[in-house]
PyMOL commands that place a pseudoatom at each C-alpha (Angstrom):
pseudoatom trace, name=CA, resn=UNK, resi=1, chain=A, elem=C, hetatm=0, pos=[3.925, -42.336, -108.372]
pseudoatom trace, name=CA, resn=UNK, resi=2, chain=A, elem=C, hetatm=0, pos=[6.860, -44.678, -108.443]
pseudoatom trace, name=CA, resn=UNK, resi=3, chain=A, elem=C, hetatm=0, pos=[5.576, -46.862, -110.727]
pseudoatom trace, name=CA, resn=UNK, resi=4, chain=A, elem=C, hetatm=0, pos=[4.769, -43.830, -112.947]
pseudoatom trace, name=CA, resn=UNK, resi=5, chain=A, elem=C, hetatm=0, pos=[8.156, -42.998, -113.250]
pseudoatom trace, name=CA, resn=UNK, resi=6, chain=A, elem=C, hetatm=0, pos=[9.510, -46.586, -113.478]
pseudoatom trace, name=CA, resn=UNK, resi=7, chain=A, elem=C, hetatm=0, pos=[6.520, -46.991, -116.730]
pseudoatom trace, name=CA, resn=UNK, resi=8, chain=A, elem=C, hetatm=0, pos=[7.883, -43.606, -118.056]
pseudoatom trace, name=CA, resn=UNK, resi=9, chain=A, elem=C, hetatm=0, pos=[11.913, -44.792, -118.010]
pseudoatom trace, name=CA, resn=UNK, resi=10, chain=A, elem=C, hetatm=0, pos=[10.850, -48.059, -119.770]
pseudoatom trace, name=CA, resn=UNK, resi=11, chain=A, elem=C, hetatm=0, pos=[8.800, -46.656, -122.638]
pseudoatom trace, name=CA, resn=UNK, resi=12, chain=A, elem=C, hetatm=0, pos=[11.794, -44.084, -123.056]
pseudoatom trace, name=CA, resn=UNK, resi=13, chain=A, elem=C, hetatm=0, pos=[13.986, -46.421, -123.472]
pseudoatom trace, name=CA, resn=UNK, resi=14, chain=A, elem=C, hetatm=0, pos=[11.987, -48.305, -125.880]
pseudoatom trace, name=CA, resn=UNK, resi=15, chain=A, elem=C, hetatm=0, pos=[11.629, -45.198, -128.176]
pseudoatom trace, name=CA, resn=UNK, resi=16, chain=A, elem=C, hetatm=0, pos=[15.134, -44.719, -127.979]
pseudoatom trace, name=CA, resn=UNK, resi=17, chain=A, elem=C, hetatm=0, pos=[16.385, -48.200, -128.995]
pseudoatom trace, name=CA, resn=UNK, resi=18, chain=A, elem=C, hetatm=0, pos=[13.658, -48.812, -131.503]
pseudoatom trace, name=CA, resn=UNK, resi=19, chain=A, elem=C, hetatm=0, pos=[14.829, -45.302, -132.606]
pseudoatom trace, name=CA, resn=UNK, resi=20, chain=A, elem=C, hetatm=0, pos=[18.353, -46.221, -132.748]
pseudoatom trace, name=CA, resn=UNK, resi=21, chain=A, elem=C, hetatm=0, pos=[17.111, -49.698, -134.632]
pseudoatom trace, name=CA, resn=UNK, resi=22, chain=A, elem=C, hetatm=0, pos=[15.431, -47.911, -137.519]
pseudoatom trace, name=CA, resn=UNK, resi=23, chain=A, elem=C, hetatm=0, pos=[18.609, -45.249, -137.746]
pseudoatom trace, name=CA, resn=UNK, resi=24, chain=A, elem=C, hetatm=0, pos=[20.586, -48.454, -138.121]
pseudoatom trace, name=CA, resn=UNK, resi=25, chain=A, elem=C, hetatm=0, pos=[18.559, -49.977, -140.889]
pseudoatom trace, name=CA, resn=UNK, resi=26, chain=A, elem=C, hetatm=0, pos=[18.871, -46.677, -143.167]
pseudoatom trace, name=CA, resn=UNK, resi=27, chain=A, elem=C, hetatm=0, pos=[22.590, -46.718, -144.241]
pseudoatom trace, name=CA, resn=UNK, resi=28, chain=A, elem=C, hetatm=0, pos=[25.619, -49.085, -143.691]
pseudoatom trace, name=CA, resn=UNK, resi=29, chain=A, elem=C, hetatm=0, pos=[27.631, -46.312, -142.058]
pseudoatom trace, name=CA, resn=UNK, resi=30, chain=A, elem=C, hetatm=0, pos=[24.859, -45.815, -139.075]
pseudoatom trace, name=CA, resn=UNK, resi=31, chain=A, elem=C, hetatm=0, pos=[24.117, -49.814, -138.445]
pseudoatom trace, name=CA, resn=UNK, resi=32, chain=A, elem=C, hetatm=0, pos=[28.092, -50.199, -137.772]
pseudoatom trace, name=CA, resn=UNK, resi=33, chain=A, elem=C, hetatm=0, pos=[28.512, -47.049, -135.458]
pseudoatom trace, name=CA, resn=UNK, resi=34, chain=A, elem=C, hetatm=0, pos=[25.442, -48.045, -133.490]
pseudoatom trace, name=CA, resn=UNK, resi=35, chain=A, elem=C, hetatm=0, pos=[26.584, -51.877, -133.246]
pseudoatom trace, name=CA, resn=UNK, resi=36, chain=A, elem=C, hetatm=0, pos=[29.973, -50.419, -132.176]
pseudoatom trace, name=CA, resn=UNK, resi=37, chain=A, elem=C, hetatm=0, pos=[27.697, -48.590, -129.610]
pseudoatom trace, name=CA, resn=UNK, resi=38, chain=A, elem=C, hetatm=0, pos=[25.224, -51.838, -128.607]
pseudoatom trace, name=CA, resn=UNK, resi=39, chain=A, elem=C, hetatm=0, pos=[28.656, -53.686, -127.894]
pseudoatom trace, name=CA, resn=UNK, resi=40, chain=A, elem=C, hetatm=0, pos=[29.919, -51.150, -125.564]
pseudoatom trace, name=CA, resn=UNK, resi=41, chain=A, elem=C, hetatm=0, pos=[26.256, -51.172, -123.834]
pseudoatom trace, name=CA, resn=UNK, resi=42, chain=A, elem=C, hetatm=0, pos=[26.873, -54.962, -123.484]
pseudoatom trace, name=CA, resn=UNK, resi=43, chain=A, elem=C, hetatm=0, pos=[30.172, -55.107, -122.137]
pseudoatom trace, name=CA, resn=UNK, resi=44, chain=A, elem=C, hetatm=0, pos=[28.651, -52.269, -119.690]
pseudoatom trace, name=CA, resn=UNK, resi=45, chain=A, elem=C, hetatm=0, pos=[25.731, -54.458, -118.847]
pseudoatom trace, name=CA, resn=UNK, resi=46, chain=A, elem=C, hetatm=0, pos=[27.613, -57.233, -118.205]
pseudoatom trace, name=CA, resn=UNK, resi=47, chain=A, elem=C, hetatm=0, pos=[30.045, -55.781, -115.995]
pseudoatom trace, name=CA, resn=UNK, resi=48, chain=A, elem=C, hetatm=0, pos=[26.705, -54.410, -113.744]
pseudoatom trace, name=CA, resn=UNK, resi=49, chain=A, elem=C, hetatm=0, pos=[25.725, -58.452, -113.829]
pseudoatom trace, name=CA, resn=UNK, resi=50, chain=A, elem=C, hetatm=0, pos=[29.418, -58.914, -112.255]
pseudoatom trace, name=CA, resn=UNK, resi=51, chain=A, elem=C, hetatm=0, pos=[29.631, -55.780, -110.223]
pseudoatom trace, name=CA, resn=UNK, resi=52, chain=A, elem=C, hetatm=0, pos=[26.194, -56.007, -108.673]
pseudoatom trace, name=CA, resn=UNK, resi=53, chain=A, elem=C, hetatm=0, pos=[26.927, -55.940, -104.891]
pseudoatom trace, name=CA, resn=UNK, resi=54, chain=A, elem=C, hetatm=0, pos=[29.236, -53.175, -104.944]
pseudoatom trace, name=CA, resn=UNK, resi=55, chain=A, elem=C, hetatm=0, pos=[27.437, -51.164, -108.147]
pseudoatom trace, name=CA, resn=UNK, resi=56, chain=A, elem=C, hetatm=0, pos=[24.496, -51.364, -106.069]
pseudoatom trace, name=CA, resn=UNK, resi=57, chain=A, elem=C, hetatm=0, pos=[26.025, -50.468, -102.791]
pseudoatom trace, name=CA, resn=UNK, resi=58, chain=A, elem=C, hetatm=0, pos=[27.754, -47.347, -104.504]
pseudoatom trace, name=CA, resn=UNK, resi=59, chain=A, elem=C, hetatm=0, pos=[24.150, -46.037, -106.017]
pseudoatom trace, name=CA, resn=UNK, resi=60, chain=A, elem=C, hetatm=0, pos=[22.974, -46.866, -102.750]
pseudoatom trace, name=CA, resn=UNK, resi=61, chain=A, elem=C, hetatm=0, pos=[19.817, -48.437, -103.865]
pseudoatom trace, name=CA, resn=UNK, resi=62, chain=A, elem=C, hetatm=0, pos=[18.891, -52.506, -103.571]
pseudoatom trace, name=CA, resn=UNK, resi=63, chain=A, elem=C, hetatm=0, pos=[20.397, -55.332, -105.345]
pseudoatom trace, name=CA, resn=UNK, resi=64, chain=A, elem=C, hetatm=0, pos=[16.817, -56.169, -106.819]
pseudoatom trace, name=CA, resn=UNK, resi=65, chain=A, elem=C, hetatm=0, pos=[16.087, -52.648, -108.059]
pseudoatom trace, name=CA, resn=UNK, resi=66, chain=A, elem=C, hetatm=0, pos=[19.644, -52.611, -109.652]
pseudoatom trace, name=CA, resn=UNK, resi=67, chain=A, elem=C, hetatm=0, pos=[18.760, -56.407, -110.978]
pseudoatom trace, name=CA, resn=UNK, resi=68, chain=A, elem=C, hetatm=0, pos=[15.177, -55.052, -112.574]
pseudoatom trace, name=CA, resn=UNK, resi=69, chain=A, elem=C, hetatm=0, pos=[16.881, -52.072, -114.228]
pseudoatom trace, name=CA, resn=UNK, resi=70, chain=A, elem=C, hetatm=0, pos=[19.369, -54.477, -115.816]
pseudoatom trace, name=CA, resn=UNK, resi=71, chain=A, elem=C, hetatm=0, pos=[16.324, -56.612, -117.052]
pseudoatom trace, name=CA, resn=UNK, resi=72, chain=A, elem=C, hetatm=0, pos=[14.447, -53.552, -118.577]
pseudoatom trace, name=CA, resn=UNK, resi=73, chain=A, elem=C, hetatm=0, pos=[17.934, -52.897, -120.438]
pseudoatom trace, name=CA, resn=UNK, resi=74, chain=A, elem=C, hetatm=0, pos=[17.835, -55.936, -122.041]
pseudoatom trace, name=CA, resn=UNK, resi=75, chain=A, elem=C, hetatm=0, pos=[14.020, -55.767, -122.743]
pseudoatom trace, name=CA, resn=UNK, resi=76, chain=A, elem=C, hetatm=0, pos=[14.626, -52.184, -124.514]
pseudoatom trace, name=CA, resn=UNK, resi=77, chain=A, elem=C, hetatm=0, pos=[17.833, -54.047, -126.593]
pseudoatom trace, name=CA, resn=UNK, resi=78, chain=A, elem=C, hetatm=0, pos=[15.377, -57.286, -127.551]
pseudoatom trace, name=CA, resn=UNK, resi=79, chain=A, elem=C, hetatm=0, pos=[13.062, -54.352, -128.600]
pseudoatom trace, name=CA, resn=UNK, resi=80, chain=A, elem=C, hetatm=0, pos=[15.116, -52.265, -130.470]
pseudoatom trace, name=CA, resn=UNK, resi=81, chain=A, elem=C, hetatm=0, pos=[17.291, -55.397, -132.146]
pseudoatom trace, name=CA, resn=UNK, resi=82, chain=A, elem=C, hetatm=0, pos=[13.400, -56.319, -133.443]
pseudoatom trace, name=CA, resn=UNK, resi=83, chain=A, elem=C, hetatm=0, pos=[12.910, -52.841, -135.062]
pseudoatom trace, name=CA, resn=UNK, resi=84, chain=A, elem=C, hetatm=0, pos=[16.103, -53.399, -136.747]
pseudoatom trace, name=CA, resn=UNK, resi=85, chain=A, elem=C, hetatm=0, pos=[15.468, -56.437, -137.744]
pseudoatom trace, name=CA, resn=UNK, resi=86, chain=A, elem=C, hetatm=0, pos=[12.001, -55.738, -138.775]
pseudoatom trace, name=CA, resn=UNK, resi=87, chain=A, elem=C, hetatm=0, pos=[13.027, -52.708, -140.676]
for i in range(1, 87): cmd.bond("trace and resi %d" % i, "trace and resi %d" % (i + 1))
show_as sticks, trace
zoom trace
């Protein structure tokens, strides 16, 4: 059941950065307000990276569950970043 729910979270967040990706290739306007918005994920990301003894210890889950959701981020980002690149 887990797993279900881990598979679920991931293709979300694929559908929502591709999403975001292809909003971003349709007008000049959109592809700066969501790179203003992929730089602020970054900077959040990065900080979790830093922070990840006491992030995880204040979600109370594991350092290695914390660790694989901060991979999937970055697999949804490579995913969406190809959309937009794509598109």
């Amino acid at each position: 059941m887990r797993a279900m729910y881990l598979a679920n979270y991931f293709v979300a967040g694929c559908i929502a950065s591709s999403f975001l990706g292809w909003v971003a290739s349709l007008h000049p306007t959109t592809a700066r307000a969501i790179a203003f918005l992929l730089a602020a994920l970054g900077i959040v990301w990065t900080a979790a990276w830093l922070l990840d003894y006491s992030l995880s210890q204040l979600l109370k889950i594991s350092i290695q569950q914390l660790q694989a959701v901060l991979v999937s981020v970055l697999a949804f980002l490579i995913i969406g970043l190809g959309v937009f690149l794509c598109s």
